[in-house]
N, C-alpha and C positions, 0 to 999 in steps of 0.2 A: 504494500500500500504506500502508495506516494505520501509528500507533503501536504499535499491541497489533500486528499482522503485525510491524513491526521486531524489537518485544521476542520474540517467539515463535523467529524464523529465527533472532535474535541470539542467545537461548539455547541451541538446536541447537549452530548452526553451532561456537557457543563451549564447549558441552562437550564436543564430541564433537573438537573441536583441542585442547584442555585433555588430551581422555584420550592421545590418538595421542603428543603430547610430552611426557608424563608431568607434566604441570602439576596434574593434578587435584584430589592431596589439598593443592593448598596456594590452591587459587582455591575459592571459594563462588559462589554463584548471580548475584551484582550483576556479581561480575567477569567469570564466563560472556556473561552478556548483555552488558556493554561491550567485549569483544572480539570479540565474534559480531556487533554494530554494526557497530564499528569494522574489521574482519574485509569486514564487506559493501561499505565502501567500497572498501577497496583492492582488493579482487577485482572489484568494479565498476570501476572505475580501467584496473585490468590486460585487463577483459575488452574495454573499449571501446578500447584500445591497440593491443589485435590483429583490431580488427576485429566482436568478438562482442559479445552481449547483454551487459550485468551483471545487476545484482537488477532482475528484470521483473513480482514480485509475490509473491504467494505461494503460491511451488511449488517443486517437487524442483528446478530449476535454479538459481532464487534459491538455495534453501539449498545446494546442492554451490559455488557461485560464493562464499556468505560464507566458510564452512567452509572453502576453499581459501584466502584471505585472509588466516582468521583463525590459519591454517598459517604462515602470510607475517609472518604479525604477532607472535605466539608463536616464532618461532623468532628474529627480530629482537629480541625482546625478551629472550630467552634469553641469546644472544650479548651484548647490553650489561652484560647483570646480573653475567655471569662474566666 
């Protein structure tokens, strides 16, 4: 998966975990897409842990895989901040 695929699944993955933890009105678009990355790692990480794919391209599994990371990673990040 290329660059523009990262940036694309990153944005997803990262607004749509920005909206679920109530992050939204305070992240803009760069920060969506760097935890929607960021996001795809560790959910790549965790999915090869237990045995599963991680991000395999770009598709609906890719993106539910970052999105759940980027769950992991928002809520981590949450917890530090307060």
């Amino acid at each position: 998966m290329g660059i523009i695929g990262w940036i694309i699944i990153g944005a997803l993955a990262g607004w749509l975990a920005s909206i679920v933890t109530g992050n939204d009105r305070k992240m803009g678009g760069f920060s969506n897409i760097a935890v929607g990355i960021i996001g795809g790692f560790i959910g790549g990480f965790i999915m090869n842990l237990l045995g599963g794919a991680g991000v395999t391209g770009f598709n609906l599994w890719s993106l539910l895989v970052s999105f759940m990371g980027s769950l992991i990673f928002l809520w981590i990040f949450n917890k530090i901040r307060k």
